[in-house]
PAKOL-727152 format. One record per residue: x, y, z of N, C-alpha, C in turn. Coordinates in steps of 0.05 Angstrom, whole numbers. Layout:
N
{{X Y Z} {X Y Z} {X Y Z}}
...
***
This chain:
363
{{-204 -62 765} {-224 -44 774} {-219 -37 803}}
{{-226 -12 811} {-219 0 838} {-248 10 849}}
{{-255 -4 863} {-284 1 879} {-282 23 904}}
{{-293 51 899} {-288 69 925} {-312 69 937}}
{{-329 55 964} {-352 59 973} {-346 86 986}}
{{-373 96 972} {-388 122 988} {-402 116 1016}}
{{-397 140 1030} {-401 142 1053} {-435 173 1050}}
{{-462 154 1071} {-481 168 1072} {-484 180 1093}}
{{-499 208 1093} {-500 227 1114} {-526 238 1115}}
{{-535 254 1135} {-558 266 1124} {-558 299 1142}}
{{-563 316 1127} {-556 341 1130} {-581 359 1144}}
{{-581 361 1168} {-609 373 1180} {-602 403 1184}}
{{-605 423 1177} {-591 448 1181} {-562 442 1181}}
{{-544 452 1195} {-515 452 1208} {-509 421 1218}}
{{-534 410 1222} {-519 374 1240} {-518 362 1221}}
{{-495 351 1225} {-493 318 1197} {-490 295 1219}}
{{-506 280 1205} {-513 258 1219} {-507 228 1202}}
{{-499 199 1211} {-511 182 1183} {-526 173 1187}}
{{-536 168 1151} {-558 160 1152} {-574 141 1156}}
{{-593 126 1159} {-591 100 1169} {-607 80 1147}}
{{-608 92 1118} {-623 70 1105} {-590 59 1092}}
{{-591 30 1107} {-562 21 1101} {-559 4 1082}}
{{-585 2 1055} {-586 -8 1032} {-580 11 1013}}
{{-569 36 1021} {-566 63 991} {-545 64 995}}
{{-527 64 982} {-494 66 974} {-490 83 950}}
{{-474 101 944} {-458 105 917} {-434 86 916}}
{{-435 66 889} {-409 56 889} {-400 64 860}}
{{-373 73 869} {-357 84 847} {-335 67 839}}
{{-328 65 805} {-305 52 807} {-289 65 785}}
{{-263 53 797} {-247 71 777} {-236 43 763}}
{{-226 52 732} {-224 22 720} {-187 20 723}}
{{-176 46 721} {-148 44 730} {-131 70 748}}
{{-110 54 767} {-104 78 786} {-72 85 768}}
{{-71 79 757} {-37 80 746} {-49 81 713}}
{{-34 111 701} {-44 119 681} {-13 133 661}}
{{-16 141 644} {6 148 620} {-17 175 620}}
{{-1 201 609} {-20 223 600} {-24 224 582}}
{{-52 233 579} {-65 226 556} {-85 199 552}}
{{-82 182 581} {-89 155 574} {-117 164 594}}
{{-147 155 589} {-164 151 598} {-174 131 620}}
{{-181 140 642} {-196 116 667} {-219 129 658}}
{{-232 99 673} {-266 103 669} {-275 103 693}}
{{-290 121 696} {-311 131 720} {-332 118 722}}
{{-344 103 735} {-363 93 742} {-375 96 766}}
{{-401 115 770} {-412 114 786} {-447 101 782}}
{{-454 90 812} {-475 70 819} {-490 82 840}}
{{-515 87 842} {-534 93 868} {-568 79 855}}
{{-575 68 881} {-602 59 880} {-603 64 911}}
{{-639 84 902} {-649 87 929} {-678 71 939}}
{{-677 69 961} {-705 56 962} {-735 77 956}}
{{-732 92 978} {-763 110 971} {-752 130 952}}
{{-778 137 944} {-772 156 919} {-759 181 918}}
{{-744 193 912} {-725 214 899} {-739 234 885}}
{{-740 262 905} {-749 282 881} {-733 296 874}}
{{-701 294 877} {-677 304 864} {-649 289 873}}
{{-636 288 849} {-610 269 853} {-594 289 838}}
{{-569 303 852} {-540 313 836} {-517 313 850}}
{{-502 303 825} {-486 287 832} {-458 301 822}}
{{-439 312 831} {-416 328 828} {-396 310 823}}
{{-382 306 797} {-357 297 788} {-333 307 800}}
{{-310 294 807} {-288 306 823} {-271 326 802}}
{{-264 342 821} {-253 371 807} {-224 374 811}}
{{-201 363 794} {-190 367 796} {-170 378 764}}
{{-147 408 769} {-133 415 753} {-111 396 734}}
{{-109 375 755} {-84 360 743} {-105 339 721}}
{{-126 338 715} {-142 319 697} {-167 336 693}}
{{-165 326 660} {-188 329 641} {-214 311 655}}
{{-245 325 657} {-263 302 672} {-278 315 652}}
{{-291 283 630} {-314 291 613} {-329 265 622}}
{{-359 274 615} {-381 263 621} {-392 244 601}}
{{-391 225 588} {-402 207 578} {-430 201 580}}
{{-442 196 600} {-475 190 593} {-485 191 624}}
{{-505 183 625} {-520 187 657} {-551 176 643}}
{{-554 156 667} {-581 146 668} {-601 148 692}}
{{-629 153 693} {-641 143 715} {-671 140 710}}
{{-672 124 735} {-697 110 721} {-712 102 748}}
{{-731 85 746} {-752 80 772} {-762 46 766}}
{{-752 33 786} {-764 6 778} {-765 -12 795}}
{{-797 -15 807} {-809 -24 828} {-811 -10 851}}
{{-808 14 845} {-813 39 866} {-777 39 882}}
{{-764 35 872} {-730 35 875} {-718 52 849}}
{{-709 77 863} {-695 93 841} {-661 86 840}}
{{-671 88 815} {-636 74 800} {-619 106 787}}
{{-590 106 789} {-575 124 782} {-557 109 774}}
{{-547 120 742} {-518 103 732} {-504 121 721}}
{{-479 128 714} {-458 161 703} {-427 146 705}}
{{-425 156 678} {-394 148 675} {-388 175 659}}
{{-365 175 671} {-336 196 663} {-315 180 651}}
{{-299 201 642} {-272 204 636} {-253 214 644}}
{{-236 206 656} {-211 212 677} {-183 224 660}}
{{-181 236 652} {-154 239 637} {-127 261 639}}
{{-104 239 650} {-86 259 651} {-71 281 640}}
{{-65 299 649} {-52 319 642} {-16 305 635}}
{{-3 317 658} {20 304 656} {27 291 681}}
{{62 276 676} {62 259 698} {61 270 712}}
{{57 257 747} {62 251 771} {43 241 789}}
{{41 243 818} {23 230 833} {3 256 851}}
{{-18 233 845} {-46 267 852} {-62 253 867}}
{{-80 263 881} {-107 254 896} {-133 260 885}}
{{-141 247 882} {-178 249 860} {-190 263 888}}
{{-201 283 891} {-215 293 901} {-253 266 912}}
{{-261 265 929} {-280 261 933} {-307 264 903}}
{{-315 242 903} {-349 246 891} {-374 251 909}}
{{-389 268 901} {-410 275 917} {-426 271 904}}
{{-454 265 918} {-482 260 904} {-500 271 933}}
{{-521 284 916} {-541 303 940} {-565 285 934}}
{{-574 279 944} {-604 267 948} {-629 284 961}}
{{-652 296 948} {-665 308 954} {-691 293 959}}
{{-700 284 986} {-733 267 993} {-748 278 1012}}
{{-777 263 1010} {-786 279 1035} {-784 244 1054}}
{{-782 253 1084} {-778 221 1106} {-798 228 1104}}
{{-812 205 1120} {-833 197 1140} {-837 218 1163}}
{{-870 227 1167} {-872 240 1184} {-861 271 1174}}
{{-854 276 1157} {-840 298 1155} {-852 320 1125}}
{{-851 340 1128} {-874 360 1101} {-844 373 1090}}
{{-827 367 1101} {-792 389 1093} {-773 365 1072}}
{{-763 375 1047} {-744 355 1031} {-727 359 1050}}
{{-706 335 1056} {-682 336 1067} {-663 332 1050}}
{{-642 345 1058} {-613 335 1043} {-600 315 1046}}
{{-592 293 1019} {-573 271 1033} {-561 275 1023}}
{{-523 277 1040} {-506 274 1022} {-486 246 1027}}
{{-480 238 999} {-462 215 995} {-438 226 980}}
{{-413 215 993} {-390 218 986} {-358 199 984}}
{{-353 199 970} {-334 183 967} {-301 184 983}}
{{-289 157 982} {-258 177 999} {-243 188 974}}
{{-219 207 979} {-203 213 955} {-190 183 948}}
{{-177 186 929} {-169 168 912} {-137 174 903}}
{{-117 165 912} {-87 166 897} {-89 159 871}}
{{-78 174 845} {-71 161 835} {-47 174 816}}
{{-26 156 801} {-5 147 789} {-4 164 762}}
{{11 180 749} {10 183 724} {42 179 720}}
{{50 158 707} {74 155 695} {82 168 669}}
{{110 174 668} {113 185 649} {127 169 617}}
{{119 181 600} {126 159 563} {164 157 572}}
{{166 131 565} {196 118 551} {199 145 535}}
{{228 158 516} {232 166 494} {217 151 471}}
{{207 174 453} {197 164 427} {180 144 430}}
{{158 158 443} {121 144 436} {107 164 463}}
{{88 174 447} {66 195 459} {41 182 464}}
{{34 154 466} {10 138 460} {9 119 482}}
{{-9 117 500} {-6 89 518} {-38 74 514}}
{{-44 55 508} {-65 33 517} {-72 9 508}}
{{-74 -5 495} {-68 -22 480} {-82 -36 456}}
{{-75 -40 431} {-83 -34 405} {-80 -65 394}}
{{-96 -54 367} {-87 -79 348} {-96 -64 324}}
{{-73 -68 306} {-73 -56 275} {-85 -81 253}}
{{-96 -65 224} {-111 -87 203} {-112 -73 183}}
{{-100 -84 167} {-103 -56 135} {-117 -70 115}}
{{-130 -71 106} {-141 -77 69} {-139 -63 52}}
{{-139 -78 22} {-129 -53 7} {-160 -73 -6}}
{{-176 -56 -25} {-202 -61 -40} {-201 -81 -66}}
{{-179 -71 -80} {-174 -83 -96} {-140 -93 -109}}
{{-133 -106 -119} {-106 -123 -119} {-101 -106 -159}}
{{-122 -109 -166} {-121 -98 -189} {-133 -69 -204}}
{{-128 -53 -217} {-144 -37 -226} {-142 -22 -250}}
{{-158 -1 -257} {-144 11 -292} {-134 28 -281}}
{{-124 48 -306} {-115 71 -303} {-138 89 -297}}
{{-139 101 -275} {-158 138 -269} {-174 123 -252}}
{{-174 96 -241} {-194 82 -222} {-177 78 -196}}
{{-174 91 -171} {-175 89 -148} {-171 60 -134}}
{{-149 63 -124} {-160 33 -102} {-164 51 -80}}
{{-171 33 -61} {-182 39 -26} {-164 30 -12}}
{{-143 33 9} {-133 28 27} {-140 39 51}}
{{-160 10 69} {-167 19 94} {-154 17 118}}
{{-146 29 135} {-136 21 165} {-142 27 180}}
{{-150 -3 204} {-173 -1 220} {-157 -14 252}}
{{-155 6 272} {-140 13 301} {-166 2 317}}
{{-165 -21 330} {-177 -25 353} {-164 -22 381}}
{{-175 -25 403} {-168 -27 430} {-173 -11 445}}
{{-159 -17 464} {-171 10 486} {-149 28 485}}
{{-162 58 501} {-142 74 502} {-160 106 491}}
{{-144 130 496} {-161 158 490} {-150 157 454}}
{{-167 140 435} {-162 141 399} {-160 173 396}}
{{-173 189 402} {-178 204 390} {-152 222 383}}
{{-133 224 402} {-110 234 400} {-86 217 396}}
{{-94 199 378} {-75 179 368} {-73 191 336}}
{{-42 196 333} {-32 198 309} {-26 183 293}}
{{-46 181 273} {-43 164 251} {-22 157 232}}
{{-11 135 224} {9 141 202} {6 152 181}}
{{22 160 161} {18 176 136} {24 155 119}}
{{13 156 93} {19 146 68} {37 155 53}}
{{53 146 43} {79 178 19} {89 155 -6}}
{{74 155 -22} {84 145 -47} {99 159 -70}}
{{120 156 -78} {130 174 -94} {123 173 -116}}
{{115 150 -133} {102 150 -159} {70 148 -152}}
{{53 149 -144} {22 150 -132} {16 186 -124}}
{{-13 182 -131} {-26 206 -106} {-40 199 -89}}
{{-27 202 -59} {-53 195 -42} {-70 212 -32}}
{{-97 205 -29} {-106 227 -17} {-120 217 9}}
{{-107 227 38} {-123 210 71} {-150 232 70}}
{{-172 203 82} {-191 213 91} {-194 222 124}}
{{-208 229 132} {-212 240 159} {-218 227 167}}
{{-205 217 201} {-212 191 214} {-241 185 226}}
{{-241 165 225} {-280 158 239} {-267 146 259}}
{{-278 155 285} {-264 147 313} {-296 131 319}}
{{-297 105 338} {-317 105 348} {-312 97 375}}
{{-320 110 398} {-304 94 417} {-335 101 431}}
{{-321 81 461} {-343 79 494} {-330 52 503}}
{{-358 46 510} {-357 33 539} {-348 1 530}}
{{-325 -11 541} {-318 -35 524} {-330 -47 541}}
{{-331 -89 534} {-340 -96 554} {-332 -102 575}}
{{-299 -98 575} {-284 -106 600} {-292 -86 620}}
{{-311 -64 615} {-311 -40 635} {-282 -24 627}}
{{-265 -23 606} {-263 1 603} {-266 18 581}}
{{-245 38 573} {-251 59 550} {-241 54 527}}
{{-254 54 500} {-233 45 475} {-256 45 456}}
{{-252 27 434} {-267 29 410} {-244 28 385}}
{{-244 39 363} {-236 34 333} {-236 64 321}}
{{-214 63 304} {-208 84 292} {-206 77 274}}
{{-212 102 240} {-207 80 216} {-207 101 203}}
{{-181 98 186} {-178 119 157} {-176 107 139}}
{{-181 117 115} {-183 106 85} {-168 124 63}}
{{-143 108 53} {-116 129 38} {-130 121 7}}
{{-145 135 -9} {-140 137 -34} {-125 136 -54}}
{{-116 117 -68} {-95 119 -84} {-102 117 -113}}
{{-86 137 -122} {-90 142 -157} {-59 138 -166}}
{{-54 115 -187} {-28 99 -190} {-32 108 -221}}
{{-4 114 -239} {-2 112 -261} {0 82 -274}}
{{13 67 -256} {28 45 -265} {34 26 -240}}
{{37 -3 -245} {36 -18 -223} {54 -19 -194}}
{{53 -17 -176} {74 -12 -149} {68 -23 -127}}
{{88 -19 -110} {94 -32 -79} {72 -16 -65}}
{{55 -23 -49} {46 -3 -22} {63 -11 8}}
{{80 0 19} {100 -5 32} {80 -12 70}}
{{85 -26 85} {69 -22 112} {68 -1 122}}
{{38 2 123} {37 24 150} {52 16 190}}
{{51 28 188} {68 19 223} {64 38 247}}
{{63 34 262} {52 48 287} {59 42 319}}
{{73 58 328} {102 57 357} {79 69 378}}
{{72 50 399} {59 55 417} {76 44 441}}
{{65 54 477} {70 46 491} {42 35 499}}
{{45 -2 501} {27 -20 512} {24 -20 543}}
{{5 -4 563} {2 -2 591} {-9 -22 601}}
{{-22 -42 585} {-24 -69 598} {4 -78 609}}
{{20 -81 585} {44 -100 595} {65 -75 595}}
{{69 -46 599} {88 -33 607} {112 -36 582}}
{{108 -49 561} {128 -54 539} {122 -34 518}}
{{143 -11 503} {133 -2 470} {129 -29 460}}
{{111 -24 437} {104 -45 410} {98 -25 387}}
{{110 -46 365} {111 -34 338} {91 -51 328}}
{{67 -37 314} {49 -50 302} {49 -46 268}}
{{44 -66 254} {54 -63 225} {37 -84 199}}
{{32 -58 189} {6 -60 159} {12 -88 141}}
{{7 -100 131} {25 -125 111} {29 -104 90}}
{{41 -112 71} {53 -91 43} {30 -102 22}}
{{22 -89 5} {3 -93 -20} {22 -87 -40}}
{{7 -101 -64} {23 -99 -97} {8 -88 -107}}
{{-3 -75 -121} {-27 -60 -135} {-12 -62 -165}}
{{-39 -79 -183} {-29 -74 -212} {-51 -51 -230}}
{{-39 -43 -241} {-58 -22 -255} {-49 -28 -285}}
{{-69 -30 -294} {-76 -32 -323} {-79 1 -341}}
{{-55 9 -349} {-42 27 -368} {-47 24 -398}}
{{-77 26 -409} {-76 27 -444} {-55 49 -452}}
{{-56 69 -437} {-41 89 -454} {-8 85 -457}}
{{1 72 -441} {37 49 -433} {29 36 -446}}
{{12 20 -453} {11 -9 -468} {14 2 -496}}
{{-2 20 -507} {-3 29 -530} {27 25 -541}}
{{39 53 -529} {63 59 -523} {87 41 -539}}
{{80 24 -507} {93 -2 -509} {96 -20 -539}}
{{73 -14 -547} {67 -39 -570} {76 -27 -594}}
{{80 3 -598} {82 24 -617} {107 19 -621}}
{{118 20 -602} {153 17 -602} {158 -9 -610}}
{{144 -36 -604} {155 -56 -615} {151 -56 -645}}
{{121 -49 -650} {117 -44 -676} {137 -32 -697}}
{{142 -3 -684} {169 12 -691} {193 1 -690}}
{{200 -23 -677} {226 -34 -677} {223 -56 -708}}
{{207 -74 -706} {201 -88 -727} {195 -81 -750}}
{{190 -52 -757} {181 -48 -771} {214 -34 -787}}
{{221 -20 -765} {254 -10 -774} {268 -31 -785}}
{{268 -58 -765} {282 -83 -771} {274 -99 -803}}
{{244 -85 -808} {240 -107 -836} {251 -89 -862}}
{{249 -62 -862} {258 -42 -870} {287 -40 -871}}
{{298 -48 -849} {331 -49 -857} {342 -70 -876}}
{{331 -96 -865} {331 -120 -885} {323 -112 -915}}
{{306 -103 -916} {301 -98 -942} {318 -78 -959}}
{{321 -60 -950} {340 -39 -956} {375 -63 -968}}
{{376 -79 -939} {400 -95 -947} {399 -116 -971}}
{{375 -124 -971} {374 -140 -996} {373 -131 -1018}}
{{361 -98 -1020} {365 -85 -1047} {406 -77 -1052}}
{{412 -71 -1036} {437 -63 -1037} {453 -87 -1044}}
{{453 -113 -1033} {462 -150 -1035} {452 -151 -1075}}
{{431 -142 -1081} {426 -149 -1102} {437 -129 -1123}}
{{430 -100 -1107} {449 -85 -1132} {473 -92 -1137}}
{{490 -102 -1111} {526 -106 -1119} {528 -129 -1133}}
{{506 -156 -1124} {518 -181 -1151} {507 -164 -1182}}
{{482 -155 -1177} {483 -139 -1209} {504 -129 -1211}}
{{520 -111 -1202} {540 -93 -1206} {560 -113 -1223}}
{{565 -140 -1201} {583 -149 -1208} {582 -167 -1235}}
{{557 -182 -1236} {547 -188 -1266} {557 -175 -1285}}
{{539 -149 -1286} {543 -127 -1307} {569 -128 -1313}}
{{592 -130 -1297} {619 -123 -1310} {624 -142 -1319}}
{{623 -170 -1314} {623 -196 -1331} {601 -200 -1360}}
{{593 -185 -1355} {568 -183 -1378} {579 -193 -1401}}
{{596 -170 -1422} {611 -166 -1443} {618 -196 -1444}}
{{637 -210 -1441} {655 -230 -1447} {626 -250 -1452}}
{{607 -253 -1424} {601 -269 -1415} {578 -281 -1431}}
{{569 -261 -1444} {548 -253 -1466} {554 -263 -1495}}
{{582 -264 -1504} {595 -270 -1522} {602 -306 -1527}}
{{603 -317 -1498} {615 -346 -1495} {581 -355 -1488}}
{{561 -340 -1486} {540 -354 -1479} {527 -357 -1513}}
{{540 -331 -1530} {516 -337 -1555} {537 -352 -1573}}
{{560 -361 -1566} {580 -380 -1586} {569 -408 -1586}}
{{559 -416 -1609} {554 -453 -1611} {583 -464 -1624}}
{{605 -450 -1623} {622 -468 -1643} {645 -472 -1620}}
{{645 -498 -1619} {679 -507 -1590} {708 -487 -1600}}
{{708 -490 -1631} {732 -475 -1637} {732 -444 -1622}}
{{707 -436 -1628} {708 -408 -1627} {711 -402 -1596}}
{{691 -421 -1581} {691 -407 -1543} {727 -432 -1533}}
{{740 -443 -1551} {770 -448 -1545} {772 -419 -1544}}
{{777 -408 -1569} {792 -382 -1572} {792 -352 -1553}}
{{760 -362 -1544} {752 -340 -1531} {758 -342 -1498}}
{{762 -368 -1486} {771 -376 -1459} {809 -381 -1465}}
{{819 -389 -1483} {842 -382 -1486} {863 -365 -1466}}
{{849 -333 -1480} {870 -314 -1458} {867 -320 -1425}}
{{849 -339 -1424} {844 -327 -1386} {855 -366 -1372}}
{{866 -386 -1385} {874 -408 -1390} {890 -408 -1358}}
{{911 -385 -1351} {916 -392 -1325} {898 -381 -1305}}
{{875 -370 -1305} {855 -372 -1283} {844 -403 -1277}}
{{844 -409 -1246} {835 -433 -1237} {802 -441 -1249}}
{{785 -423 -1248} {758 -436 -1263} {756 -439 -1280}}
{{779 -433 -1304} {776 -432 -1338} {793 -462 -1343}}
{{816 -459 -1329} {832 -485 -1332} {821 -506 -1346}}
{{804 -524 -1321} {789 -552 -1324} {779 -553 -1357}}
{{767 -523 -1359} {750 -515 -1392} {762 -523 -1413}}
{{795 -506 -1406} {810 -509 -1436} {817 -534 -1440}}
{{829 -553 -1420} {830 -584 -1419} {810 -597 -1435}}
{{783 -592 -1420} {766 -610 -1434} {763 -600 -1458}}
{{767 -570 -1477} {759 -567 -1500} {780 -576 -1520}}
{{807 -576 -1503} {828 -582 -1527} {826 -618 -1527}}
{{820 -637 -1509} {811 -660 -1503} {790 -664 -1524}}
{{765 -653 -1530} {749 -654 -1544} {754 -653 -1576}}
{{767 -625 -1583} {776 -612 -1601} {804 -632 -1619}}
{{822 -637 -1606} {846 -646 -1616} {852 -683 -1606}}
{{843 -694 -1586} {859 -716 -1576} {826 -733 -1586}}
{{799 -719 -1604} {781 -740 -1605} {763 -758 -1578}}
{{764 -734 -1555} {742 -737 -1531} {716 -742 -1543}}
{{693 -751 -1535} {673 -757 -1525} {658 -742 -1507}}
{{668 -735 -1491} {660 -720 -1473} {656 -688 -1485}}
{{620 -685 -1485} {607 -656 -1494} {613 -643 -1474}}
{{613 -611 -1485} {614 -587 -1473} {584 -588 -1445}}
{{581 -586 -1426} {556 -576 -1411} {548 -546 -1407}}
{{536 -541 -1424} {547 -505 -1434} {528 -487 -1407}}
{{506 -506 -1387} {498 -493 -1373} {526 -492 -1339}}
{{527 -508 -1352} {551 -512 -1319} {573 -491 -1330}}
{{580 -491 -1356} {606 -476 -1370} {594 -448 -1350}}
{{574 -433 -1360} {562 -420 -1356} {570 -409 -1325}}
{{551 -422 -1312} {550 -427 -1281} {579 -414 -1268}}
{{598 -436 -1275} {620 -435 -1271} {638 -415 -1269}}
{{642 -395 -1303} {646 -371 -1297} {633 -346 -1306}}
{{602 -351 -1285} {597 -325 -1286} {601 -296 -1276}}
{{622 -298 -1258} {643 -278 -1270} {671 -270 -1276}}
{{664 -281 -1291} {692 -278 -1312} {692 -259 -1322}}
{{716 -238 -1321} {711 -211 -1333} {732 -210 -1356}}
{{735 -195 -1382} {755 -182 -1393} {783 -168 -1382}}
{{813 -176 -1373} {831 -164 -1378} {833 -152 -1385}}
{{848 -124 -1379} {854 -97 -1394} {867 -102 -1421}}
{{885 -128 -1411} {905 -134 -1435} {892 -140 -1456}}
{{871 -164 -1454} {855 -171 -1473} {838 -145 -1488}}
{{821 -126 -1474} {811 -112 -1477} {829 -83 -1499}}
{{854 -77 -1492} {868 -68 -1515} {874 -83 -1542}}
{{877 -111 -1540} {882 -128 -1565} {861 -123 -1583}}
{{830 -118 -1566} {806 -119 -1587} {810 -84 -1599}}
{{820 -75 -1587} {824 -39 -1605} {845 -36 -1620}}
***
């Protein structure tokens, strides 16, 4: 804080004189003399007078190289001591080094002994001060702190989450450029920022900025950090300030459906192919039956050993008939024991087909 005491006078026609109630002061303060453009000092001016005041104005310093806005002004009366309180806004244009012009305050009373208001004037000394100019790449000086929330972690499909981000600290917010949101699979939609700023309690200028990005998601995704490149005029350092990342899941019936249709559709192709294969598996052993049929039909309705000898006979050097003719001529001629098993006979060669050769002998 930079304290400029005012200096009191009192204006009788053409003579200036000072004044001699040496309990009334204007004290002014400035909260910083070294500034970034664009960056805000706070004006503070102070007057309490003893006897009563039938006019107090008070002229803010006029200068081209800075924006001067008026924030608030108080006055009041308490214990027969008039009180004056007024804060400004100091804000640079661009860099370099300037002189604050003088503050003035007119005091209008009537003295003692006297039927005429007199003029008092109080005035301040000028004031040097500093406007430095931005590093490359950052338009922002004062000092911050970033905070994002997102509302919800989960949500359906056509239901919105909230992503809020909320800029404290000091500094002129209002011309602070916000980051943007850009999702490529999402819609976002930014709301319009709610600035609130004044009087902090350190005595200076700042407050909170806060936007809220809408998001409408088909399907579940990354929200990537917001981030934000300032120059910090506390400590003279850029800082990169940065959002944490969110996951947002969204609950998709109409993908799920989808989803489940196709597996349906896969299993359903899959039980369908199987089946299809087992009709085809079963038509070819029919197939292959059927051609064994003839012979096979013939040795199944024979009860007589002579007769299914005769009939396994021609096929005697095939390996499955072999063992047969053994055991029948074994049975038949050498006086075996050993019966025919006509279901295993069976079994054994069911398919056994007719030879062409055989098949001409019967025509």
């Amino acid at each position: 804080m930079i304290q400029i005491p005012g200096k009191a006078l009192l204006l009788c026609g053409l003579l200036v004189v000072p004044l001699l109630h040496a309990r009334e002061q204007l004290n002014v303060t400035l909260s910083r003399t070294s500034l970034y453009p664009g960056e805000p000092a706070l004006v503070t001016a102070e007057f309490h007078a003893e006897a009563p005041a039938e006019r107090l104005d008070i002229f803010p310093p006029k200068a081209s190289e800075f924006i001067v806005e008026k924030l608030d002004e108080n006055r009041s009366v308490k214990k027969k001591i008039y009180h004056y309180k007024a804060h400004w806004l100091l804000i640079p244009k661009a860099p370099g080094t300037y002189t604050l012009p003088p503050i003035r305050m007119e005091l209008y009373r009537l003295e003692p002994g006297s039927y005429l208001s007199q003029k008092h004037l109080f005035r301040t000394p000028a004031q040097e001060i500093k406007v430095l100019p931005f590093p490359p790449g950052v338009d922002f000086a004062g000092d911050l702190r970033l905070s994002a929330k997102l509302d919800r972690n989960t949500t359906r499909l056509g239901r919105a989450a909230l992503l809020t981000l909320r800029i404290r600290g000091r500094g002129g917010l209002r011309s602070l450029r916000l980051p943007d949101l850009t999702l490529s699979d999402a819609q976002v939609y930014e709301s319009k920022p709610i600035v609130r700023t004044g009087i902090t309690p350190e005595g200076d200028y700042g407050g909170e900025i806060i936007r809220r990005y809408t998001i409408l998601a088909e399907h579940s995704l990354k929200i990537p950090p917001l981030t934000l490149r300032y120059l910090n005029s506390s400590t003279g350092t850029i800082e990169r300030l940065r959002s944490p990342a969110f996951k947002l899941e969204v609950d998709n019936p109409v993908k799920d459906q989808i989803r489940k249709n196709r597996l349906w559709g896969f299993l359903s192709g899959l039980l369908i192919g199987l089946f299809i294969g087992a009709l085809l598996l079963g038509w070819w052993i029919g197939k292959r039956r059927k051609k064994a049929s003839p012979l096979m039909t013939r040795i199944g309705r024979t009860r007589d050993p002579h007769q299914l000898y005769r009939l396994l006979l021609p096929y005697a050097s095939r390996p499955e008939v072999a063992p047969w003719i053994r055991l029948l001529e074994e049975y038949l001629y050498r006086g075996g024991q050993e019966k025919i098993d006509r279901k295993r006979l069976l079994k054994d060669l069911r398919f056994l087909a007719e030879s062409d050769t055989e098949k001409n002998k019967k025509v």
